[in-house]
N, CA, C, O and CB atoms as a CASP TS submission, in Angstrom:
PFRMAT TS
TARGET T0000
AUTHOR 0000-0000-0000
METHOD Language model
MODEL 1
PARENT N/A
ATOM      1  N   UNK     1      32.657  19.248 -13.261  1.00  0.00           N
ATOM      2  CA  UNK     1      32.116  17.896 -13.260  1.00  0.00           C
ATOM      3  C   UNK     1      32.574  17.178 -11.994  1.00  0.00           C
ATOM      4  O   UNK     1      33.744  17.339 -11.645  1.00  0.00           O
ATOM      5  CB  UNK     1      32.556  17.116 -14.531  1.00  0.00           C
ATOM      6  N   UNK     2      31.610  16.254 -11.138  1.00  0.00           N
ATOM      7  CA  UNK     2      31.581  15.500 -10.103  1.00  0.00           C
ATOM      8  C   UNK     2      32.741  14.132 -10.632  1.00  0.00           C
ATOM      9  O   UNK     2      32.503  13.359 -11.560  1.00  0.00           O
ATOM     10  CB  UNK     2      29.881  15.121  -9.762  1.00  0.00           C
ATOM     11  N   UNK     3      33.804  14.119  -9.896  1.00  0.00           N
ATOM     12  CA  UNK     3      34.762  12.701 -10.426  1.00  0.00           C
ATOM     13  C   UNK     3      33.855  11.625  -9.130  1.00  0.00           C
ATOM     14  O   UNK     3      34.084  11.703  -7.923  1.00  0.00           O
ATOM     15  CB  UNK     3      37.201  12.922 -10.078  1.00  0.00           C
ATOM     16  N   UNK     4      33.136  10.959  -9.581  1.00  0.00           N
ATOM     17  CA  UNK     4      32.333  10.017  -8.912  1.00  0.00           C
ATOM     18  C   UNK     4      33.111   8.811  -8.443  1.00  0.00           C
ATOM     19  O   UNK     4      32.366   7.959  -7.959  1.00  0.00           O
ATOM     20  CB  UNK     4      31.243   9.612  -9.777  1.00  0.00           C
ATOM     21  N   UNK     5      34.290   8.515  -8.444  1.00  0.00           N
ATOM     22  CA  UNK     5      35.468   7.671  -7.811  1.00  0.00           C
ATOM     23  C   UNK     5      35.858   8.362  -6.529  1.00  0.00           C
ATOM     24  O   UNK     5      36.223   7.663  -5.584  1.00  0.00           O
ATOM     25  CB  UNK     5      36.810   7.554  -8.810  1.00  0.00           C
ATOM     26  N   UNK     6      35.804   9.973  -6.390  1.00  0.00           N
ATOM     27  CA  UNK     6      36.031  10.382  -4.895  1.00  0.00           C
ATOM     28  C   UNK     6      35.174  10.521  -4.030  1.00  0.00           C
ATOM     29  O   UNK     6      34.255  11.330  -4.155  1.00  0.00           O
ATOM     30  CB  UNK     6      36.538  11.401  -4.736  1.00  0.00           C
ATOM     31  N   UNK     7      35.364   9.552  -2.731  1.00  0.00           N
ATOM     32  CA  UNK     7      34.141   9.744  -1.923  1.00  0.00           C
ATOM     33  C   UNK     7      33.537  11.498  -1.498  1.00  0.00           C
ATOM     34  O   UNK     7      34.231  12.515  -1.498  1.00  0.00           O
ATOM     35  CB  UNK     7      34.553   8.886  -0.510  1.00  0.00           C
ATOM     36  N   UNK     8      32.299  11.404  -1.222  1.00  0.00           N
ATOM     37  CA  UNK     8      31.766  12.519  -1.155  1.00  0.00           C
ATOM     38  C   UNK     8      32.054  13.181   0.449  1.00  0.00           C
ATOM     39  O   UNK     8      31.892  12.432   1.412  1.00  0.00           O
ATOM     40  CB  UNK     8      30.292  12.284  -1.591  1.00  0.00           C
ATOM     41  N   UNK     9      32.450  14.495   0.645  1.00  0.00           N
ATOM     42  CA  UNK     9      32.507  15.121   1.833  1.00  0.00           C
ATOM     43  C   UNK     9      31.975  15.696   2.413  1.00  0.00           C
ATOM     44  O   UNK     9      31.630  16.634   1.695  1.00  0.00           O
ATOM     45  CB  UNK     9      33.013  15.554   1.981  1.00  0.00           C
ATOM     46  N   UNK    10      31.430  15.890   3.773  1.00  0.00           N
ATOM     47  CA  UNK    10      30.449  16.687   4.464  1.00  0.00           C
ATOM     48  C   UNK    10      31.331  17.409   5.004  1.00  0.00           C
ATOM     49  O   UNK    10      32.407  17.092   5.513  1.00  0.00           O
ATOM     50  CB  UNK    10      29.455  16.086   5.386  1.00  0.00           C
ATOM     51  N   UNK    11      30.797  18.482   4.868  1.00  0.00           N
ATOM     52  CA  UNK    11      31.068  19.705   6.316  1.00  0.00           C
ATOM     53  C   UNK    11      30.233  19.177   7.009  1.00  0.00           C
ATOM     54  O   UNK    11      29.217  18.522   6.772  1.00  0.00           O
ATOM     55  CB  UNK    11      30.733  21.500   6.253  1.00  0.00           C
ATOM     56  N   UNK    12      31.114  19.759   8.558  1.00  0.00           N
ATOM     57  CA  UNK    12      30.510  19.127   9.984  1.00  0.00           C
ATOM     58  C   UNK    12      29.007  19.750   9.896  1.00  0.00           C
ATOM     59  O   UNK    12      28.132  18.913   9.670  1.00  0.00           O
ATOM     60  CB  UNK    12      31.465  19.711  11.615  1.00  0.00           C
ATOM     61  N   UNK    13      28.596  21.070  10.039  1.00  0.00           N
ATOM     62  CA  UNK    13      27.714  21.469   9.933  1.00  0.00           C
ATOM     63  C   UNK    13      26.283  20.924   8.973  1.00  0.00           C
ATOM     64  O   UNK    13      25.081  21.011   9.226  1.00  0.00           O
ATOM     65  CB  UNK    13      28.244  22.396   9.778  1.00  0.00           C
ATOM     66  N   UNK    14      27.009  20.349   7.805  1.00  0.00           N
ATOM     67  CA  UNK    14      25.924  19.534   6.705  1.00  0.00           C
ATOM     68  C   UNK    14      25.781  18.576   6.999  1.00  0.00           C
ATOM     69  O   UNK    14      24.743  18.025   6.635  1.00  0.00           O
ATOM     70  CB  UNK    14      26.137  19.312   5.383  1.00  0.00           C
ATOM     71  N   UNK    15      26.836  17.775   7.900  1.00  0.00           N
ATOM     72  CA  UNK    15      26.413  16.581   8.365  1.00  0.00           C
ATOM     73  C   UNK    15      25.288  16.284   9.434  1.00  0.00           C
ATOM     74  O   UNK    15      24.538  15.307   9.430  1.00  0.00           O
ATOM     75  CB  UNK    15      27.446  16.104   8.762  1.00  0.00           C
ATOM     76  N   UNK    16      25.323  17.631  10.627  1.00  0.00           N
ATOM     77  CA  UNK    16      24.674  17.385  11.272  1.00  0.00           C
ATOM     78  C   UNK    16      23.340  17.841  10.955  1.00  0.00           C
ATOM     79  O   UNK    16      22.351  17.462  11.582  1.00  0.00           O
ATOM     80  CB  UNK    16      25.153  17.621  12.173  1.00  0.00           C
ATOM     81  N   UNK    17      23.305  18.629  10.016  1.00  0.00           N
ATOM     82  CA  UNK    17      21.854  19.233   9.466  1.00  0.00           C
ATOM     83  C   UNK    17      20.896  17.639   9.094  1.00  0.00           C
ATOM     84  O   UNK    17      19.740  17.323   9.377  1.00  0.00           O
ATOM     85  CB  UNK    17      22.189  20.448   7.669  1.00  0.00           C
ATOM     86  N   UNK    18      21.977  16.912   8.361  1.00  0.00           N
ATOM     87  CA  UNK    18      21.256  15.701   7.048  1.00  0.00           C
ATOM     88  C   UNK    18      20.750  15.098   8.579  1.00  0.00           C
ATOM     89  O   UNK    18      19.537  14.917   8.681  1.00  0.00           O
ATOM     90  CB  UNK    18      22.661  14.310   5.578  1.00  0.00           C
ATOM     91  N   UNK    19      21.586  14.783   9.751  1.00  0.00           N
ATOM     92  CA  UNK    19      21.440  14.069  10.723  1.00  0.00           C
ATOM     93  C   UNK    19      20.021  14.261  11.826  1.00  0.00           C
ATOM     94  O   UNK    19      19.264  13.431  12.328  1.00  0.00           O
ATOM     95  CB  UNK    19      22.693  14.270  11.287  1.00  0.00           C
ATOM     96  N   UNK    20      20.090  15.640  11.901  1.00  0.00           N
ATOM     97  CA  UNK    20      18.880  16.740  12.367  1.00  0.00           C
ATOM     98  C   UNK    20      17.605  15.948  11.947  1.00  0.00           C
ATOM     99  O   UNK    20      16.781  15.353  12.642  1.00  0.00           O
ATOM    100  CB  UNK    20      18.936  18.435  11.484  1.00  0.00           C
ATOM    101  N   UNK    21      17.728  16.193  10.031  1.00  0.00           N
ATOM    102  CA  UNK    21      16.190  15.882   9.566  1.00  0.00           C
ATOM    103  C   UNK    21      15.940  14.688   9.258  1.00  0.00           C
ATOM    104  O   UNK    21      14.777  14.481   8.912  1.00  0.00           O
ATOM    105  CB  UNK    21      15.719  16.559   8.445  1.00  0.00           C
ATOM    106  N   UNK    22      16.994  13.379   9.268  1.00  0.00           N
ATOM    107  CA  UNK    22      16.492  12.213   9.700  1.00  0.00           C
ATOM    108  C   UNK    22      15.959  11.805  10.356  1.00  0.00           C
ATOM    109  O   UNK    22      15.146  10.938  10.035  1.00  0.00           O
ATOM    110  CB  UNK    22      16.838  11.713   9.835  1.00  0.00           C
ATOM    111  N   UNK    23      16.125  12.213  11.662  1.00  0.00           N
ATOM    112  CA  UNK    23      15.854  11.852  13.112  1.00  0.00           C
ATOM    113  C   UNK    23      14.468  12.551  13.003  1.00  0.00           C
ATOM    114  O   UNK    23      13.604  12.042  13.718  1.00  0.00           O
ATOM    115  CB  UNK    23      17.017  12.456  14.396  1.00  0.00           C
ATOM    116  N   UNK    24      14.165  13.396  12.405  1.00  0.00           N
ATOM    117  CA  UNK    24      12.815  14.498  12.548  1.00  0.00           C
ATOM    118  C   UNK    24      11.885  13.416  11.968  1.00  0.00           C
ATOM    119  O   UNK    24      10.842  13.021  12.489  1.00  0.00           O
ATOM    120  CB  UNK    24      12.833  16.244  11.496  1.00  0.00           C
ATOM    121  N   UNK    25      12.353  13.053  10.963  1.00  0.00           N
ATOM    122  CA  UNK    25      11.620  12.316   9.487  1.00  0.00           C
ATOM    123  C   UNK    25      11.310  11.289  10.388  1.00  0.00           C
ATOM    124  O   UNK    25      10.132  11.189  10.731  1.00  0.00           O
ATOM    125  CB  UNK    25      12.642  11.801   7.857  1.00  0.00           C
ATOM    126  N   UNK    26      12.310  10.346  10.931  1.00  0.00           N
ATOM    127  CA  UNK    26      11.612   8.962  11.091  1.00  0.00           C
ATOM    128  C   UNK    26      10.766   9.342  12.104  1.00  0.00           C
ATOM    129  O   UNK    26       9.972   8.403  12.158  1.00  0.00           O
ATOM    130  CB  UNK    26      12.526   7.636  11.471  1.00  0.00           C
ATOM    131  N   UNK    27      10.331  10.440  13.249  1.00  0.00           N
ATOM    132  CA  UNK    27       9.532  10.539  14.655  1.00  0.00           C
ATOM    133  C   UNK    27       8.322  11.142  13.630  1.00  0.00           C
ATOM    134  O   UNK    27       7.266  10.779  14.148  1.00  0.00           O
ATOM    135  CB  UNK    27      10.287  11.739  16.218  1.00  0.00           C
ATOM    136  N   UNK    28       8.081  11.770  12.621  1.00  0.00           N
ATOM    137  CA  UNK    28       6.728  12.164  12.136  1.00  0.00           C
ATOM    138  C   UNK    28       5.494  11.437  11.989  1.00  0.00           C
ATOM    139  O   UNK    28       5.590  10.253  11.669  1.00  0.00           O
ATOM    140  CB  UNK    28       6.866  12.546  11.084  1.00  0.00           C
ATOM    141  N   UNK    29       4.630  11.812  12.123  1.00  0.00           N
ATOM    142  CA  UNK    29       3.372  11.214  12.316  1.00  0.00           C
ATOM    143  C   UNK    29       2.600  11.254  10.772  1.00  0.00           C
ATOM    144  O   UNK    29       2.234  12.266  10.175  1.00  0.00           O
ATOM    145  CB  UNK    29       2.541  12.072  13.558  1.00  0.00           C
ATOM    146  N   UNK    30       2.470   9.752  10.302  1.00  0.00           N
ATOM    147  CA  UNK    30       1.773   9.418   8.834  1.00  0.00           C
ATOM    148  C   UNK    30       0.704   8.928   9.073  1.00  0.00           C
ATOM    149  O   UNK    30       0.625   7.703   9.158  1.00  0.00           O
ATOM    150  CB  UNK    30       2.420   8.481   7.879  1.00  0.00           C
ATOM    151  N   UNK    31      -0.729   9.961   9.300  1.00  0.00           N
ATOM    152  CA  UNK    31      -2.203   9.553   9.128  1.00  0.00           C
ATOM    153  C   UNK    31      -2.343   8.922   7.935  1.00  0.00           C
ATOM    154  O   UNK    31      -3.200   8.052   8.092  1.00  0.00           O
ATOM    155  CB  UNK    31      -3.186  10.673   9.167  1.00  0.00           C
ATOM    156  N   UNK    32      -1.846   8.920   6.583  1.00  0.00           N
ATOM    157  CA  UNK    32      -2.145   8.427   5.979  1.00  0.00           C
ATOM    158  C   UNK    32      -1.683   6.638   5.847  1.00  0.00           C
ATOM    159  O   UNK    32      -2.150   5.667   5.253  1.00  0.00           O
ATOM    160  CB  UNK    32      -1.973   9.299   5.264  1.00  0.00           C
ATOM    161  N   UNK    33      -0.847   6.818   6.503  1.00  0.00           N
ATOM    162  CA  UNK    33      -0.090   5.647   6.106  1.00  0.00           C
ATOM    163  C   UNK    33      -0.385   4.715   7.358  1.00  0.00           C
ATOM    164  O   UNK    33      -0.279   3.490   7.409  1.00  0.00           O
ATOM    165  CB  UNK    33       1.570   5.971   5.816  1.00  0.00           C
ATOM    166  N   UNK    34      -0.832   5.708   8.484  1.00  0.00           N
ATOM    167  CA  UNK    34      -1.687   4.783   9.349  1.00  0.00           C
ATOM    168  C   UNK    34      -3.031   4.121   8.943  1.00  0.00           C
ATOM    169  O   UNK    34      -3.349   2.989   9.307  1.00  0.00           O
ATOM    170  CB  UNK    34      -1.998   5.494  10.454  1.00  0.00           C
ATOM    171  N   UNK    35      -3.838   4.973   8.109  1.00  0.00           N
ATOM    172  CA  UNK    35      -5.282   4.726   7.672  1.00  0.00           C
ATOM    173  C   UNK    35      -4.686   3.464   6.884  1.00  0.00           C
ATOM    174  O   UNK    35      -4.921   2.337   7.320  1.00  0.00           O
ATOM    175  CB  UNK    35      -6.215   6.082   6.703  1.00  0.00           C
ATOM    176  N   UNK    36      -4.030   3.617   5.895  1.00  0.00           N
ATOM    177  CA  UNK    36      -3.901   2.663   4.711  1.00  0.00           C
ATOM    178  C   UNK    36      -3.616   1.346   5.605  1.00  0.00           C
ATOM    179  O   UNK    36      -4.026   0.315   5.072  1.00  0.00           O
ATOM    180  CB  UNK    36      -2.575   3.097   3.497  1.00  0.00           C
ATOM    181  N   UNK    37      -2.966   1.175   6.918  1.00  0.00           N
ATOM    182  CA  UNK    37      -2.858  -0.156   7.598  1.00  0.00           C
ATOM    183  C   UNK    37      -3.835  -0.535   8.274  1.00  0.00           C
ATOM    184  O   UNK    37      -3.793  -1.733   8.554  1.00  0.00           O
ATOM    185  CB  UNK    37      -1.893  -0.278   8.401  1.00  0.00           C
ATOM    186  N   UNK    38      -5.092   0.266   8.816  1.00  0.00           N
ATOM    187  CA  UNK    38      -5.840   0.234   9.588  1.00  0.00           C
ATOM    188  C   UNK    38      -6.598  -0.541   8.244  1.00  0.00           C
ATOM    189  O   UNK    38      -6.824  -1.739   8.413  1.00  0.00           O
ATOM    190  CB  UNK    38      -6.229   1.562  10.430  1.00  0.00           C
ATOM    191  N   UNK    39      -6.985   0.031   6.983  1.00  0.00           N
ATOM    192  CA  UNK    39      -7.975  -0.323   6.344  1.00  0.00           C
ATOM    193  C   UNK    39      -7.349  -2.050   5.866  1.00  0.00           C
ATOM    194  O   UNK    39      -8.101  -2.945   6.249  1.00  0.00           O
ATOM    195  CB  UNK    39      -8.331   0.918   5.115  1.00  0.00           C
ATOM    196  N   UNK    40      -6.650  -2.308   5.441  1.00  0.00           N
ATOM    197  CA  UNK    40      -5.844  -3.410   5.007  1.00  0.00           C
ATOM    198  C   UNK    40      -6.010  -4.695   6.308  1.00  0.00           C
ATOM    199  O   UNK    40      -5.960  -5.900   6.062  1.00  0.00           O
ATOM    200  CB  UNK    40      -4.135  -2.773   4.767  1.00  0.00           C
ATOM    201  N   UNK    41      -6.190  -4.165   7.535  1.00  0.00           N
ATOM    202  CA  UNK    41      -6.319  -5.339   8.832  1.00  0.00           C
ATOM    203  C   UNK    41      -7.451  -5.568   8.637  1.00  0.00           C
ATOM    204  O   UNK    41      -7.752  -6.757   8.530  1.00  0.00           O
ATOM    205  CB  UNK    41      -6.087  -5.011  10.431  1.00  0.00           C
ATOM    206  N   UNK    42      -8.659  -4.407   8.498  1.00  0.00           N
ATOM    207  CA  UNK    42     -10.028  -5.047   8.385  1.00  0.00           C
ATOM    208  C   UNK    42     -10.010  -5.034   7.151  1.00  0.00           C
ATOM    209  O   UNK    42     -11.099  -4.499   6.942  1.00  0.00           O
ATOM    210  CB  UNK    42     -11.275  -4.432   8.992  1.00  0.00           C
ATOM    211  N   UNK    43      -9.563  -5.234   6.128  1.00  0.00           N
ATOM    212  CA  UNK    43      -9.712  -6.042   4.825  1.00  0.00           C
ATOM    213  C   UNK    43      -9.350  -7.598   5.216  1.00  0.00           C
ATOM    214  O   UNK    43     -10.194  -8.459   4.970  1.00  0.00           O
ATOM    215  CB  UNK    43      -8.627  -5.418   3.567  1.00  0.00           C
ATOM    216  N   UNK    44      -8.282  -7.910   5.733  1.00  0.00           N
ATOM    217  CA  UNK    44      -7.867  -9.033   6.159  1.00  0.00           C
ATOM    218  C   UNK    44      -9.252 -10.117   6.537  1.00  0.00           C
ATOM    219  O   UNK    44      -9.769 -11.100   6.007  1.00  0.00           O
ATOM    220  CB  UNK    44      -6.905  -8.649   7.365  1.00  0.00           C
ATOM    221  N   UNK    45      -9.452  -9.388   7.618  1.00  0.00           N
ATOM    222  CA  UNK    45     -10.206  -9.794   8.684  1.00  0.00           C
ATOM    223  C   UNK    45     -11.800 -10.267   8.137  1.00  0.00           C
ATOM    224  O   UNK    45     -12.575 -11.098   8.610  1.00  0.00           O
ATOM    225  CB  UNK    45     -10.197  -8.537   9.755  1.00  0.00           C
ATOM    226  N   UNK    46     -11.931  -9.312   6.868  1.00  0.00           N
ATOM    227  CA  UNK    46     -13.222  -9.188   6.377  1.00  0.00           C
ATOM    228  C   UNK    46     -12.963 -10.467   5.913  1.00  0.00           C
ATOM    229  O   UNK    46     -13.681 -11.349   6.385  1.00  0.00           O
ATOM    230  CB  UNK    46     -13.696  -8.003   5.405  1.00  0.00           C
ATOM    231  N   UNK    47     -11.919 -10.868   4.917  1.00  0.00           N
ATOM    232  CA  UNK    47     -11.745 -11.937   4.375  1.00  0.00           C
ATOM    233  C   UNK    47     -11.357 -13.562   4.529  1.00  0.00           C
ATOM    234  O   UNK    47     -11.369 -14.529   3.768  1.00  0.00           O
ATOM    235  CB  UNK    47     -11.248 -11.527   3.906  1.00  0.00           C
ATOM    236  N   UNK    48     -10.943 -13.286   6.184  1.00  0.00           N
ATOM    237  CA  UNK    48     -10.970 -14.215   6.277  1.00  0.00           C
ATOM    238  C   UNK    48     -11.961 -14.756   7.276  1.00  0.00           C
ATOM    239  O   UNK    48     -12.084 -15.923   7.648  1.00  0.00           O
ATOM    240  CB  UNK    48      -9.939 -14.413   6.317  1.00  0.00           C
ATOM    241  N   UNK    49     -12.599 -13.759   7.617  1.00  0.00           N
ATOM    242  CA  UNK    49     -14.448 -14.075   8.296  1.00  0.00           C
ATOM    243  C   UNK    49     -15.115 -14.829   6.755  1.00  0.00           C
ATOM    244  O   UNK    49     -15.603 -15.957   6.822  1.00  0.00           O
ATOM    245  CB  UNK    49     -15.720 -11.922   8.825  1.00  0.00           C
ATOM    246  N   UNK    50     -15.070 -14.176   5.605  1.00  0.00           N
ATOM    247  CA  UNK    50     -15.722 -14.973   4.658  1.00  0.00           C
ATOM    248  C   UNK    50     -15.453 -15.932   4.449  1.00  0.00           C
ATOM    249  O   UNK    50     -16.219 -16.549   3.709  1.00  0.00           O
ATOM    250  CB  UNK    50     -15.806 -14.679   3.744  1.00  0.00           C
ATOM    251  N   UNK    51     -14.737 -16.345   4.746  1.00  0.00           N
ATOM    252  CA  UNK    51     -13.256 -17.995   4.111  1.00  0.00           C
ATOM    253  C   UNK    51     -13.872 -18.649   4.863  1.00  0.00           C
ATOM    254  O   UNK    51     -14.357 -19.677   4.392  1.00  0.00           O
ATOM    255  CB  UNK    51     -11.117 -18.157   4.499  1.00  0.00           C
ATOM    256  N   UNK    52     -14.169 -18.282   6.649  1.00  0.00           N
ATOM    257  CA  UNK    52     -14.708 -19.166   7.939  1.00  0.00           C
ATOM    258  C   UNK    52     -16.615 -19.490   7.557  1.00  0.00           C
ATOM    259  O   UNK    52     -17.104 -20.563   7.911  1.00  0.00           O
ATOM    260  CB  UNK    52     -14.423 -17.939   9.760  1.00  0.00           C
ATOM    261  N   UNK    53     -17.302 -18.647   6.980  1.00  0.00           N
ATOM    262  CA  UNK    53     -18.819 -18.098   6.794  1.00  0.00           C
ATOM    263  C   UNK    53     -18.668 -19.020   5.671  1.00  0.00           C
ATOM    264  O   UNK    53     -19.268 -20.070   5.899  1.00  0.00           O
ATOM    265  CB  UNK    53     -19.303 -16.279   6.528  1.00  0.00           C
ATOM    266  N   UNK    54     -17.801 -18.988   4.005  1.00  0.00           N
ATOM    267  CA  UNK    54     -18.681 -20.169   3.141  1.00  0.00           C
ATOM    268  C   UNK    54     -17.662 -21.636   3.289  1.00  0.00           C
ATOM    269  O   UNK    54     -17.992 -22.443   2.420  1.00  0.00           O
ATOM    270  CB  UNK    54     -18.891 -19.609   1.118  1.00  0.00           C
ATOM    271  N   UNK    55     -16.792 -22.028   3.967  1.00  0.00           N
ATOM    272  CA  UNK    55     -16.415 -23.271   4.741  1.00  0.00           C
ATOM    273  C   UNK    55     -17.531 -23.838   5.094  1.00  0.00           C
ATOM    274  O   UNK    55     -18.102 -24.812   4.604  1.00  0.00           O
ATOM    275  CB  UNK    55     -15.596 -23.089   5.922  1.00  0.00           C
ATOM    276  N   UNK    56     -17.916 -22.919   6.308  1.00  0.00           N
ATOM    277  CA  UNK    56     -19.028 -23.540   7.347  1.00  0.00           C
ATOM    278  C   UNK    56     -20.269 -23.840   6.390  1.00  0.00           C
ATOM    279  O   UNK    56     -20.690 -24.973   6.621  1.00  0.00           O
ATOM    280  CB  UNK    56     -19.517 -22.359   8.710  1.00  0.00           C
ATOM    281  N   UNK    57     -21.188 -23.011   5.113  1.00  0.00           N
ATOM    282  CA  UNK    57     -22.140 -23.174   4.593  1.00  0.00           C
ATOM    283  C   UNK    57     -21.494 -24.510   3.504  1.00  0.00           C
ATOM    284  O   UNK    57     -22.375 -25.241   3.052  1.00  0.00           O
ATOM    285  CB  UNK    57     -22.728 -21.745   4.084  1.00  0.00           C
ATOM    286  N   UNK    58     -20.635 -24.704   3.257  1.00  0.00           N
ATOM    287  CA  UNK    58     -19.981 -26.064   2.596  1.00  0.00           C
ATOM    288  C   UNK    58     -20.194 -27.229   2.749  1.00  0.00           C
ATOM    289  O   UNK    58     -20.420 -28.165   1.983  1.00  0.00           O
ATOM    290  CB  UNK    58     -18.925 -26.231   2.751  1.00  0.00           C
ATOM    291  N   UNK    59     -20.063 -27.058   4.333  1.00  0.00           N
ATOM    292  CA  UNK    59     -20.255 -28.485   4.976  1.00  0.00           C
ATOM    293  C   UNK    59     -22.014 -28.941   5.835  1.00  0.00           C
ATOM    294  O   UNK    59     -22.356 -29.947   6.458  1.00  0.00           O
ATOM    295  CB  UNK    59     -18.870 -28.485   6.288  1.00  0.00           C
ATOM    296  N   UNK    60     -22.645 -27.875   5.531  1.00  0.00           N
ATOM    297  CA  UNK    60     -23.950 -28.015   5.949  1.00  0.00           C
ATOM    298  C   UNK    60     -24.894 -28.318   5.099  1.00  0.00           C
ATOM    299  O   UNK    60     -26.057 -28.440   5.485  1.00  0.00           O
ATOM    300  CB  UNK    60     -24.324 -27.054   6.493  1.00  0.00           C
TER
END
């Protein structure tokens, strides 16, 4: 059993591995997670062109 009061220890080697695939992780490339922001700006945009489009038919 893990006594969870003692801090946890790396070997040098595990440390630099965890360190390795961080650095990998944050430089990877997320198409998806690019699309999902791309679609969300022109959602924005869509919406607030409509906000400007029935304003303007409001006051006419």
């Amino acid at each position: 059993m893990v006594n969870e009061r003692e801090p946890l220890r790396l070997t040098d080697e595990l440390e630099r591995q965890l360190m390795r695939q961080a650095i990998e992780e944050q430089f990877r490339p997320r198409p998806l997670r690019a699309l999902g922001k791309i679609i969300a700006k022109l959602a924005r945009s869509l919406r607030a062109s409509g906000a400007r489009h029935s304003g303007e038919a409001a006051r006419a």
